[in-house]
C-alpha positions in Angstrom: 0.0 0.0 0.0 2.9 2.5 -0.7 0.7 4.7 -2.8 -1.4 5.4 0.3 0.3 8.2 2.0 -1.6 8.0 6.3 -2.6 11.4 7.6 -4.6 12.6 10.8 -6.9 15.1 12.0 -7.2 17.6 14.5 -10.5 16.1 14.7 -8.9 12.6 16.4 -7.7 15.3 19.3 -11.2 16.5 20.2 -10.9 19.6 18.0 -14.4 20.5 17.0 -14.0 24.4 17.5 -11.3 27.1 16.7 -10.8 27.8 20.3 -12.4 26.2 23.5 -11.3 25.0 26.6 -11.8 21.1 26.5 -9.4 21.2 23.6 -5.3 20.7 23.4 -3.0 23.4 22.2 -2.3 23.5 18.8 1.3 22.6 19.7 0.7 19.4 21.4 -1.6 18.0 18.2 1.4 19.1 16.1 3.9 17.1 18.6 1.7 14.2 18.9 0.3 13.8 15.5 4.4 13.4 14.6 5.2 11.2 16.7 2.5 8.9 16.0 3.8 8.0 13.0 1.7 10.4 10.7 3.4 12.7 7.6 0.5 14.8 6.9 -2.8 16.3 8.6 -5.9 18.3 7.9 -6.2 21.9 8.8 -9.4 21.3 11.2 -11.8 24.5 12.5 -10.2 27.6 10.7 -8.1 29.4 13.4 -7.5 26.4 15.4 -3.9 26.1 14.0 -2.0 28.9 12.5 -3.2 31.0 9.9 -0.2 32.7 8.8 1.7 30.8 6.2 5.1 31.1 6.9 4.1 30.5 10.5 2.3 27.2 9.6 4.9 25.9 6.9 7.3 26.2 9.6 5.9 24.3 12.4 4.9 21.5 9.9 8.5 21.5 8.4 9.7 21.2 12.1 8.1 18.3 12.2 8.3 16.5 9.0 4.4 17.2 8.2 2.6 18.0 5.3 -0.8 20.1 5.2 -3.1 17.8 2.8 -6.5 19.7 3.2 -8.5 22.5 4.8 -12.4 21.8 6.3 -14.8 23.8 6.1 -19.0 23.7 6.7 -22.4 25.2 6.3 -25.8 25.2 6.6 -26.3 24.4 3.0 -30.2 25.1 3.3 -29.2 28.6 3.8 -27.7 31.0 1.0 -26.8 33.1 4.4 -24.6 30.3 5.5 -23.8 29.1 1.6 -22.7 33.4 1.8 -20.6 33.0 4.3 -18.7 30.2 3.5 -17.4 31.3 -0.1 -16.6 34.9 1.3 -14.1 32.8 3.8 -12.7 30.7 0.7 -9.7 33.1 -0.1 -8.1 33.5 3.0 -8.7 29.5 3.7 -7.5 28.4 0.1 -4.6 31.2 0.2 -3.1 29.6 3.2 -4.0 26.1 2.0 -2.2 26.6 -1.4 0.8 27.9 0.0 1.5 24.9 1.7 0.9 22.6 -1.3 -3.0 21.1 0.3 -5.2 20.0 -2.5 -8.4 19.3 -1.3 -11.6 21.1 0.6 -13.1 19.1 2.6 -16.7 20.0 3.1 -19.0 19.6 5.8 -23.0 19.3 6.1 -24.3 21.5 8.9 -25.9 18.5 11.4 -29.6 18.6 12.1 -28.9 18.3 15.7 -27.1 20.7 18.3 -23.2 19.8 18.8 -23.9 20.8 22.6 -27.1 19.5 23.6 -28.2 16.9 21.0 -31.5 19.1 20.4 -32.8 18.7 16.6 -32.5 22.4 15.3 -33.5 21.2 11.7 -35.9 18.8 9.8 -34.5 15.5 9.2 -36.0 14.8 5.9 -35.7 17.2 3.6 -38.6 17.7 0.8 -37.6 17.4 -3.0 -36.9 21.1 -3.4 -35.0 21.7 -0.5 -32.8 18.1 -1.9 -32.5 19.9 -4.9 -31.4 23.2 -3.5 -29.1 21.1 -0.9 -27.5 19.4 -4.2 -27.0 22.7 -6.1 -25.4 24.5 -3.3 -22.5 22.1 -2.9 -22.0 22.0 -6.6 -22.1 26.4 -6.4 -19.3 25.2 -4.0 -17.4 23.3 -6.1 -17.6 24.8 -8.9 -16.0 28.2 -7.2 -13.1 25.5 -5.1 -12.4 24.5 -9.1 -13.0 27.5 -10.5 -11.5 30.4 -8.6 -9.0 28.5 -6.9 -7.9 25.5 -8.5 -8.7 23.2 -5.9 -10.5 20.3 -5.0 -13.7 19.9 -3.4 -14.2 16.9 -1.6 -17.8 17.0 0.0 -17.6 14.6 3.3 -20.9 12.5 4.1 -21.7 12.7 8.2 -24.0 11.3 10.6 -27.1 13.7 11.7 -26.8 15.5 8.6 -29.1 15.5 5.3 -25.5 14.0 3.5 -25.4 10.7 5.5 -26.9 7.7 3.7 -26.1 6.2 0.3 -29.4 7.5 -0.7 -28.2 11.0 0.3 -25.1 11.0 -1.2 -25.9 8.9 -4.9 -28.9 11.8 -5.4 -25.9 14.4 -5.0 -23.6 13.0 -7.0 -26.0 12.3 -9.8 -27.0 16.0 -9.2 -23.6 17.5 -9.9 -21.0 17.5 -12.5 -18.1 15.1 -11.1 -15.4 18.0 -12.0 -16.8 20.1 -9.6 -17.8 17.6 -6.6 -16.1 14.7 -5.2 -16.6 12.1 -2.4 -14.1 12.6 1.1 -15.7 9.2 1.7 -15.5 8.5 5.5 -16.1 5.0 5.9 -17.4 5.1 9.8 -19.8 7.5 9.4 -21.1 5.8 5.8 -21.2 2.2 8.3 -23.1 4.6 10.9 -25.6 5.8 8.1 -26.3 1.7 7.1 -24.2 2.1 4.0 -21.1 -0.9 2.9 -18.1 1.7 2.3 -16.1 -1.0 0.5 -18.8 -1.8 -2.1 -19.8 1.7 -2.4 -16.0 2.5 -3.3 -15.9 -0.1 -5.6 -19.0 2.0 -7.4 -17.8 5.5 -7.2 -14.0 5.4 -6.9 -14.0 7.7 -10.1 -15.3 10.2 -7.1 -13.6 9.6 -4.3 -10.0 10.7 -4.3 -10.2 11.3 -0.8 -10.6 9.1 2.2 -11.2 9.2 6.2 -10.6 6.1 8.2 -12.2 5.4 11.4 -14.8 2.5 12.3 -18.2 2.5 14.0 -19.2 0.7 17.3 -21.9 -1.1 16.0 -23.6 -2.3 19.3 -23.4 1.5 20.5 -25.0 2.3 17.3 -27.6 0.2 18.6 -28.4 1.5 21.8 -28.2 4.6 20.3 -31.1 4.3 17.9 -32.9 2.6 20.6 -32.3 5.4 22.9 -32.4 8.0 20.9 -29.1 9.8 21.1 -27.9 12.3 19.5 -24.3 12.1 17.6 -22.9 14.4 19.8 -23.6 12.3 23.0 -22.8 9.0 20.9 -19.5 10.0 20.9 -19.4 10.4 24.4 -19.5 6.7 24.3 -17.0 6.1 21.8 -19.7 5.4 19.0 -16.8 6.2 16.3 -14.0 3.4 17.4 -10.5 2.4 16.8 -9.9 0.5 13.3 -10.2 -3.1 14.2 -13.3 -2.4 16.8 -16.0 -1.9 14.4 -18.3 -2.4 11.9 -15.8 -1.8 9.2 -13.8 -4.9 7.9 -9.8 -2.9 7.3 -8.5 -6.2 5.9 -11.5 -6.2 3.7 -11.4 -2.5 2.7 -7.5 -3.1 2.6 -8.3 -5.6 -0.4 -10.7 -3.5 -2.4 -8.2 -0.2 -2.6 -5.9 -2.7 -3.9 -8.2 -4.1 -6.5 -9.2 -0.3 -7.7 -5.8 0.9 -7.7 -6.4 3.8 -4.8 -3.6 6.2 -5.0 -3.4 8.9 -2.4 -4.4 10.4 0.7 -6.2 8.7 3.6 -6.7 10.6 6.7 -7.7 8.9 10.3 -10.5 11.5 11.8 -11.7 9.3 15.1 -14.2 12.1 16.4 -13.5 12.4 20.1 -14.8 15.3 21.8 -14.5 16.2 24.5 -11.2 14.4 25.0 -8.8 14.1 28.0 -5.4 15.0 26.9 -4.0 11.9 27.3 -6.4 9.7 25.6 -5.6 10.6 21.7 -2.2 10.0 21.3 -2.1 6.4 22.2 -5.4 5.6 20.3 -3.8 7.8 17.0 0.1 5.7 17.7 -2.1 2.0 17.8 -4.2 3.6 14.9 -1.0 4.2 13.0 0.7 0.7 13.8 -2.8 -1.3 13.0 -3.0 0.3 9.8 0.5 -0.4 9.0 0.1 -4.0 9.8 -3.4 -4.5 7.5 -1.3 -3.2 4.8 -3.0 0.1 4.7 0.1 2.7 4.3 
């Protein structure tokens, strides 16, 4: 698997936010990340690591690290939010191209509060509102293309109106496949009933981007049971380490091989909040598993 370069996210750290409390330094995900065995990372909540370029490109360099991709998000029911995001675009892509990152990684507002779990938004969306969903990430990606000569790589997630296979194949019938690509995460498609290897098998020609983490399938139980929300889900370690899950590695291992994947693939194990000394051991085992399945 030498044409699979490994990467991880802020995201593995408990990093949901630019700044708040319950989160590490910027420092100490840079230090860790490194010594976990990683050579390249995302560039998480905008002002959660540096935003000056020289200053970024330095502390990476330090560390023999590589900036692959930035993230962003937005309610993509509202042209407010839609707005907002593409006035933040140069600033975000400026930075991201001076350090040699290729992708945007986008994410679906969730229909349920981060904080409390509360369901701030309908679940199902009516035909129109799919429609206007679809043609907003495709305005997206056409302007990523377009005005900056990057990729956009829209990322399917749990709680949001881009989380089953039904979700995803109407948007990427909806939208030309030069402007909008798959960052296929194959825990969250698991957690939204979808098989991530067969669905790779169907739409590599979409997905030059990958996340790896696994989903806790018996929490995944007790959470539709229960009625939990993501956000407390995580709380009990709903997304899970590799070879805990739902996910068969060895068996996704086999099926990048058959297509031929070539690339990135980034570990994102949301954790939040998370004690300081929980991620680094979970990302070094992450790292060595991977290694061992042949992925990286």
């Amino acid at each position: 698997m030498s044409n699979i370069e490994i990467g991880n996210a802020p995201d593995s750290w408990g990093v949901w936010f630019p700044e708040n409390e319950r989160q590490v330094p910027w420092n100490v995900f840079l230090d860790e990340v490194a010594a976990a065995g990683y050579t390249c990372i995302e560039l998480g909540p905008w002002g959660y690591l540096p935003t000056d370029a020289e200053v970024l490109k330095k502390e990476l360099s330090d560390r023999k690290l590589k900036l692959v991709a930035s993230t962003v998000g937005c309610d993509l029911l509202d042209e407010a939010s839609v707005e907002g995001l593409l006035a933040d675009l140069p600033k975000i892509t400026t930075l991201q191209k001076q350090l040699g990152a290729q992708f945007v990684v986008l994410l679906p507002a969730m229909f349920t509060d981060l904080f409390t779990g509360e369901v701030v938004m309908n679940k199902v969306l009516t035909a129109e509102e799919r429609r206007r969903f679809n043609q907003n990430v495709a305005r997206i990606g056409k302007t990523v293309r377009e005005q900056y000569g990057l990729v956009l790589t829209a990322h399917p997630h749990v709680d949001s109106h881009l989380e089953t296979e039904e979700d995803i194949e109407s948007l990427l019938a909806a939208t030309p496949a030069e402007d909008v690509a798959l960052c296929l995460d194959v825990g969250h498609h698991a957690y939204g009933g979808g098989d991530a290897v067969s669905f790779i098998k169907r739409h590599i020609d979409r997905i030059p981007y990958i996340h790896l983490k696994n989903c806790d399938g018996d929490v995944l139980a007790q959470m539709r049971k229960e009625g939990w929300s993501f956000a407390f889900a995580v709380t009990k370690n709903i997304m899970c380490e590799p070879w805990k899950g739902m996910v068969d590695f060895k068996e996704l291992k086999t099926a990048l091989d058959e297509i031929g994947y070539r690339g990135y693939a980034v570990v994102e194990q949301d954790m939040y909040p998370a004690p300081a000394d929980r991620p680094f051991p979970i990302a070094r085992d992450t790292r060595k598993y991977l290694s061992e399945v042949g992925i990286g």
